[in-house]
N, C-alpha and C positions, 0 to 999 in steps of 0.2 A: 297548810290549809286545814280550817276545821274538820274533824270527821264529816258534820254533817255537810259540807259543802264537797267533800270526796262521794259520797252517796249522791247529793245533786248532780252533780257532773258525772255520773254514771246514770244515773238514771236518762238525761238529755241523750247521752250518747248510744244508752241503748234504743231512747226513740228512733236516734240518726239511723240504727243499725235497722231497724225492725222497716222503717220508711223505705232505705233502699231496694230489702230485698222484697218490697212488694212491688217496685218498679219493673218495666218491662224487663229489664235486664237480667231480672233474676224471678220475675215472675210470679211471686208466692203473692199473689194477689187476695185475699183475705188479711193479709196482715196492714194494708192500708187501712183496716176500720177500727186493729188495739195498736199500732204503732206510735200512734201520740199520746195514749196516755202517759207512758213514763215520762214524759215532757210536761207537763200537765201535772204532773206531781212535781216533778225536780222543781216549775218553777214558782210554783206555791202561788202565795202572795208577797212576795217578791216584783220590783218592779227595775231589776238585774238585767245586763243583756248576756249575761254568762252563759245559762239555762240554753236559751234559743242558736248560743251563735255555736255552742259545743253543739246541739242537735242538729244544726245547720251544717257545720264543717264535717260532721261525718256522714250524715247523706249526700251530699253534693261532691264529698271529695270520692264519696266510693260509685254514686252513680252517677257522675260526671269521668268515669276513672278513661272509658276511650277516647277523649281531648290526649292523652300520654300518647299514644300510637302514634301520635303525629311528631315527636319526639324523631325517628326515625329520619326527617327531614329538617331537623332544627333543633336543637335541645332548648333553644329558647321559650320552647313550650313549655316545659314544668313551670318555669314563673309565670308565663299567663296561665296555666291551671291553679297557682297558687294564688296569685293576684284575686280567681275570677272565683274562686271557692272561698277567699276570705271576705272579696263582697257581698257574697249570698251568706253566707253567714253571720255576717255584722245585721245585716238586713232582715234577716229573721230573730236575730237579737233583741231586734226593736219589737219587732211583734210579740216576742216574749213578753217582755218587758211591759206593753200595755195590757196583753193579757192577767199578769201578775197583779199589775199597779187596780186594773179593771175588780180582781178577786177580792182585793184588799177592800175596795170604795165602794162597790156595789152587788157582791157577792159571788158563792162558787157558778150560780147559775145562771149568771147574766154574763162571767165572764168564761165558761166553757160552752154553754151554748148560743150566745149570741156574739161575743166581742171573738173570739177565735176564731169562728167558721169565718167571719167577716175580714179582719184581718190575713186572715191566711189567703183566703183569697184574692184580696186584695192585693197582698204582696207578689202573688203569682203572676195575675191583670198587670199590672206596674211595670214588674219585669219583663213582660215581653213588648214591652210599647220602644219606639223607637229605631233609632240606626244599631246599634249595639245590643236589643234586646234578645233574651233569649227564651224559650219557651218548653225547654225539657226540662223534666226530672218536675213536673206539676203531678200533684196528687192523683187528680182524675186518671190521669195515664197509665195509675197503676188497673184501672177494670176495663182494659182494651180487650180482654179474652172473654168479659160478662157481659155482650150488649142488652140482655136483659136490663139491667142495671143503668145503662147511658141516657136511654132515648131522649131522657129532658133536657138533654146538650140541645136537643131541637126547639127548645121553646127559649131559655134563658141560659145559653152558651156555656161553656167545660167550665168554666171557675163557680159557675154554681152546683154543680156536681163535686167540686172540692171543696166547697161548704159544707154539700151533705155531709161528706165522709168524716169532716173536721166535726162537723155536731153528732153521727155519732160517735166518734171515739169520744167526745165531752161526754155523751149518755152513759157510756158505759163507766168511762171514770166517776161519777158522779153512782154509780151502784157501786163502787169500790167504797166510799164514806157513805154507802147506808142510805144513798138517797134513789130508792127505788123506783119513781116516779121519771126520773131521768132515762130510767130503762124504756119503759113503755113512748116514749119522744120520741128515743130513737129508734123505736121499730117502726112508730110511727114515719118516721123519714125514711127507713127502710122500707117501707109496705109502699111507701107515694113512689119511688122511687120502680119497684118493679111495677105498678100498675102504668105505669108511660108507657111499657111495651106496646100498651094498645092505643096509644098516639096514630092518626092517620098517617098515611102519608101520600103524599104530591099523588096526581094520577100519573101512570107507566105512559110514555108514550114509543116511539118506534124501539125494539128491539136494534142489535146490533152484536154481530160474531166478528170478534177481536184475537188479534194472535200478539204476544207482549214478548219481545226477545230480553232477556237479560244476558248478562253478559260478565266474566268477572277476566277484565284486563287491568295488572295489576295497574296501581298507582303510579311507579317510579319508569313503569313502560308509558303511561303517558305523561306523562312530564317530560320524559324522554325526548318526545316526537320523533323519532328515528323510525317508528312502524308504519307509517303511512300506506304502503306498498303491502305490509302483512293484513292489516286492519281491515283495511278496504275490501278484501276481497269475503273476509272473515265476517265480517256485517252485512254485507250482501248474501250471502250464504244463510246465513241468518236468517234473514230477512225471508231468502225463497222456501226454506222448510216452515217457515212462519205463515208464509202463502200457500203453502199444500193442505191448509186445511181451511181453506175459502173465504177467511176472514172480509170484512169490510173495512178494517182498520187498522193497520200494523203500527207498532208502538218501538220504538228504539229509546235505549240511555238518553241521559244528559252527554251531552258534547263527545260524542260517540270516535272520534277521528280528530287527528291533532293537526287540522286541517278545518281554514272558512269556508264549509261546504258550499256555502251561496254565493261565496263571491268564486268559487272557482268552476269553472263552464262543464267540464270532465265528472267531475264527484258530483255535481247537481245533476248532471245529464245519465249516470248510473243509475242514481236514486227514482228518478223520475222512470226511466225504463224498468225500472221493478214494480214501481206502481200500475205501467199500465200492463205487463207483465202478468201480475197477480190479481188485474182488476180492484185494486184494493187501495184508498189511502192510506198514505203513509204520515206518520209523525215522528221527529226525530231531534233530538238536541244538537246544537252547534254552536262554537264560537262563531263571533262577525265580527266585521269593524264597519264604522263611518263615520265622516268628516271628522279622522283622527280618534275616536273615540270606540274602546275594545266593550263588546256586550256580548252576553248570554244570551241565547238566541233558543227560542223552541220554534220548529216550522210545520208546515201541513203541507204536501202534493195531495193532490184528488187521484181519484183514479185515474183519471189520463194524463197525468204527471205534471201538473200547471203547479206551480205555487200558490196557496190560496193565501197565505197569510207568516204572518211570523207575530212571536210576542218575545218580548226582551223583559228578563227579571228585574223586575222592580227591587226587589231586596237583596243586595249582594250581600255574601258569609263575611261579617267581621273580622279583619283582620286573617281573611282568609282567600278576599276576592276585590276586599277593599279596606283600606284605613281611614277610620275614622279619626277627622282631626288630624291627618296628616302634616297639613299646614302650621297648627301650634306644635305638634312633637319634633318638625324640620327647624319650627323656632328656640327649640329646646336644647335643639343641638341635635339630637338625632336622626340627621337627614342619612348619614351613610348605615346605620339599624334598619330603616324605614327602607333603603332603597334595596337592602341585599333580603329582604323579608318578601317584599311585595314592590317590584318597580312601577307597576300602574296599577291605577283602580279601574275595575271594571265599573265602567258607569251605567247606571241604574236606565231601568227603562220609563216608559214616562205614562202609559196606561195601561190599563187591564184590558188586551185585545182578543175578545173569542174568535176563536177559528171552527168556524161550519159548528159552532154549537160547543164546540171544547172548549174551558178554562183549563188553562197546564202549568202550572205553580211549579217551578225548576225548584229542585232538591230541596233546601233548606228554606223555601218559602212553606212548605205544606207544614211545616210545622207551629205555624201560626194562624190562629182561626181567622183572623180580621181578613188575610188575602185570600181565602176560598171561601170566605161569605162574599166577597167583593165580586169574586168571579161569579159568583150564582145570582148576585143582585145584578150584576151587565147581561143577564141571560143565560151565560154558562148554562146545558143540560147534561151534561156528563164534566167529572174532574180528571186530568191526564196529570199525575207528580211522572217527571223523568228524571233520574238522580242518579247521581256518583256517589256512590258511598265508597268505592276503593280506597281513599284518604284513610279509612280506619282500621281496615285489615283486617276486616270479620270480627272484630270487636262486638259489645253490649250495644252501640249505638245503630247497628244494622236492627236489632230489635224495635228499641225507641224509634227510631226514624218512621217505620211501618205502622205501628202503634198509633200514631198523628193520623195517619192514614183513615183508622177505623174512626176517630174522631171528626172528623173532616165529612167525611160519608153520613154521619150521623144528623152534626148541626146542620148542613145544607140539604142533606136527603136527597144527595145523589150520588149515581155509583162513583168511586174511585179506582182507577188503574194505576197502580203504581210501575214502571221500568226501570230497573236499576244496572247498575254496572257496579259487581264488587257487592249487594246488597240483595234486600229480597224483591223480589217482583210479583206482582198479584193482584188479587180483585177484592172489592169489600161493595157490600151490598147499603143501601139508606138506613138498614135497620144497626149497620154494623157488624155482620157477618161476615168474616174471611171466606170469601167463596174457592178463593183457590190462593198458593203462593210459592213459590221457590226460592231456594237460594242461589245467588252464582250465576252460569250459565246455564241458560233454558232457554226453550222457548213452549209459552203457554198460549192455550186456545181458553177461551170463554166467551160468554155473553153478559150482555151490556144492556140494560134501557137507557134511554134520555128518558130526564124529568123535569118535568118544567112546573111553576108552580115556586113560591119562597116559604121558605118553616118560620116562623116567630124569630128565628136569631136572626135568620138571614135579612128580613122586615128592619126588625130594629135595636139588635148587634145585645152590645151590653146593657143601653138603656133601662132595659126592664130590670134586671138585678142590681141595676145602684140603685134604682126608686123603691124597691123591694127591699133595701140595704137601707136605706133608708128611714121609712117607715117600719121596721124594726127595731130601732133605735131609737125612734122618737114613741112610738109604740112601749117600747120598754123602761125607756124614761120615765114616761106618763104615767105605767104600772105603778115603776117602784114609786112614784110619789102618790098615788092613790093607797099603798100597802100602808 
C-alpha cells in the first residue's frame, strides 16, 4: 500500500476511534463534534469507499462490541457481529465516497457542510427503517448527558441534530485549511442549537407518584424457566416495597416471570391483589399466546385489580425474537440453523394501544423514534419502555439502551419511565433530564406529569428535515451556479 494511503486509513480509523468513544458507552461526549474530521481528511477528494468503510468498521465493531455477550449462548453471534459490522461499514463507505466525489465537483464547502451532514444522516434515517433495522451507535446519542444541546429533536427529530454535529465537525475542519469562515457557521449551529433550550413545552397536566421496580435476574435463569416458584414471590415483594411509598402507578420489567401471566387465573389473580392492596396500578411485561400465536405482551391492572388493557410489540428483536425471512433461509437449506437459533417467531402486534394514557414501547422498540412518536400521536401522555436487558450482562449497551430513553422524552415531550431487568431503570423529564436512575435491582419512587399536546416531530415526523434537505440542495446548487 502507498504511504499515503497508510495515513488514510489511519486517519479514517482514528475517526472510527474518536466516534466511539463519544458514544454513550464510553461517554466522552465532546468528541462527537472533532471525531469526523480525521475522516474528512483521509477521505479528501476521493470518491473511494475505503476512507468511510475503515471509519465505519471501527466505530461500529467497537461500539456495537455488547452484540459479543451474547456469544455466551451461541457463538454463532461473532458472524452476525461480523456480518452486521461489515454492512455498516460498506454503508458508510458509500457516504464517504459521495462526500469525497462531492469535494472534488463542487468544493470543500459544499461537501463538508452540506453533502455530509445530509448524507450522514440520511444513512442513519435508512438504517433504522424496517423489520431488520437498527438504530444505535447514531451520532446524536452521543449528547444524551447535554439536553441543553437536544431540544431541537422536538421540532425536526434526532437525525437532524446528527446533522448538526456532522456540520460542525466540517466547520472546524474547514478552519484546519485556513478557512475561518467555517468557524464562525459552526458556532453559529452551535449557538441555534443551545438556544432551543427555550423551546415551549406541551402544558403539565395531572401529576402522578410512581414506584419503578427493577430487577437484575440473570439471563440463563430465565431461559431456564425452572424459577417460577422463586420469581413469583420475588416480584411480589417488589412490588409491595414499591407500594410503601404510595405510588399511583407501579411499573415491573419486560416479561418479568417465565410464565403467561394472563392466561394463568393464580399469577393474574396475585398481581391483581397487590394492586388493590397498594391502591395503586400496576404495569407489567408478560409473554402470551393466541390462536396459536406467541406475543410480547405489556398489561395494565387499575387499582382494583381489573385488567384495563394490554399492548403487544409491534417490533420483535431481529433474529432475537424473530427471523426475518425465515422462509427463504428454510429454502436455503438452513431450516435445522433456523430452528435450534429461534424455533418460533414472536409475532408482531398489530396496533399502538394506550392504556389509561400510557404508550409502553417493550425494550428494543424505545430505541426507535418513529414508535414513541406514534404512541404520543394515538394520545399517549406519559411513555412506559419495560425491558430485559439481562441478554447483555451489564455490558455498554445498558448505557445505549437508556440513552434512547432521554431522546424519546425529548422529541415527544413527555416523561419517560424506563423498568428494566438486568439494566437501568429511571425517569427522564420532556426537557431530557435524567431525573432519577439505577442500575440492577431497585426499587425507585418518583413523580410523573401527563402531557398532552404533539412537538413538531410528533405532528410531522421526518417530513420537515427532507424538505429542509432538500431545499438545501437545491438552494446550493442555485448558489454555485449564480458564483
Amino acid at each position: 500500500m502507498h504511504p499515503s494511503r497508510w495515513k488514510e486509513t489511519a486517519l479514517a480509523a482514528l475517526a472510527g476511534v474518536l466516534l466511539a468513544l463519544a458514544m454513550p458507552g464510553f461517554g466522552i461526549w465532546p468528541l462527537a463534534f472533532v471525531g469526523l474530521v480525521p475522516f474528512l481528511f483521509a477521505q479528501g477528494t476521493s470518491a473511494r469507499v475505503l476512507p468511510g468503510a475503515v471509519c465505519g468498521a471501527v466505530l461500529f465493531a467497537i461500539d456495537l462490541r455488547w452484540l459479543l455477550t451474547l456469544t455466551r449462548f451461541t457463538p454463532l453471534v461473532i458472524l452476525g457481529y461480523l456480518v452486521l459490522v461489515a454492512l455498516l461499514a460498506l454503508a458508510l463507505g458509500l457516504v464517504g465516497a459521495l462526500v469525497g466525489a462531492s469535494r472534488r465537483r463542487f468544493g470543500v464547502a459544499a461537501a463538508w457542510l452540506l453533502v455530509a451532514p445530509i448524507a450522514w444522516s440520511a444513512f442513519e434515517l435508512l438504517r433504522a427503517q424496517g423489520e431488520i433495522g437498527l438504530s444505535f451507535s447514531a451520532l446524536y446519542s452521543a449528547l444524551h448527558r447535554v439536553p441543553a444541546l437536544i431540544q431541537g429533536v422536538s421540532l425536526l427529530g434526532p437525525w437532524a441534530l446528527t446533522a448538526a454535529v456532522v456540520f460542525i465537525n466540517g466547520a472546524l475542519a474547514q478552519l484546519l485549511i485556513r478557512r475561518p469562515r467555517g468557524l464562525l457557521a459552526g458556532a453559529g449551529v452551535a449557538a441555534l442549537l443551545a438556544t432551543l433550550w427555550w423551546l415551549p413545552l406541551p402544558p403539565a397536566g395531572e401529576a402522578m407518584e410512581v414506584g419503578i421496580v427493577g430487577s437484575d435476574v440473570a439471563q440463563d435463569v430465565k431461559l431456564a424457566g425452572t424459577e417460577l416458584a422463586t420469581l413469583t414471590p420475588f416480584y411480589l415483594d417488589m412490588g409491595r416495597r414499591a407500594a410503601s411509598e404510595g405510588p399511583q402507578l407501579i411499573v415491573f420489567p419486560e416479561s418479568i416471570l417465565p410464565a403467561f401471566i394472563l392466561r394463568d387465573e393464580g399469577l393474574l389473580k396475585a398481581f391483581s391483589d397487590l394492586a388493590r392492596e397498594a391502591g395503586s396500578a400496576i404495569l407489567f411485561g408478560t409473554g402470551d399466546y393466541m390462536d396459536g400465536e406467541i406475543l410480547n405482551r405489556v398489561a395494565l391492572l387499575s387499582e382494583a385489580g381489573e385488567l384495563v388493557g394490554t399492548y403487544a410489540m409491534m417490533h420483535p428483536v431481529p433474529f432475537g425474537e424473530t427471523v426475518p425471512g425465515r422462509r427463504i433461509l428454510e429454502a436455503l437449506g438452513l431450516a435445522t440453523w433456523i430452528l435450534r437459533m429461534l424455533p418460533v417467531d414472536l409475532t408482531p402486534g398489530k396496533e399502538y394501544t394506550i392504556l389509561d394514557g400510557i404508550g409502553a414501547p417493550i425494550c428494543f422498540e424505545s430505541t426507535f423514534p418513529a414508535i414513541s412518536r406514534r404512541f404520543a400521536e394515538e394520545g399517549a401522555t406519559l411513555l412506559v419502555t419495560v425491558t430485559n436487558d439481562a441478554w447483555f450482562d451489564g455490558s455498554s449497551e445498558l448505557r445505549a439502551h437508556f440513552a434512547a430513553a432521554v431522546f424519546r422524552a425529548v422529541e415527544t415531550r413527555r416523561y419517560v419511565i424506563q423498568a428494566a431487568n438486568g439494566g437501568i431503570s429511571g425517569i427522564v423529564d420532556p426537557r431530557g433530564r435524567i431525573v432519577a436512575q439505577r442500575v440492577g435491582e431497585t426499587v425507585l419512587a418518583g413523580r410523573v406529569e401527563h402531557r398532552s399536546g404533539a412537538s413538531a416531530y410528533v405532528r410531522y415526523g421526518e417530513l420537515p428535515l427532507l424538505v429542509l434537505f432538500v431545499l438545501l440542495l437545491v438552494g446550493g446548487a442555485a448558489w454555485r451556479r449564480l458564483a
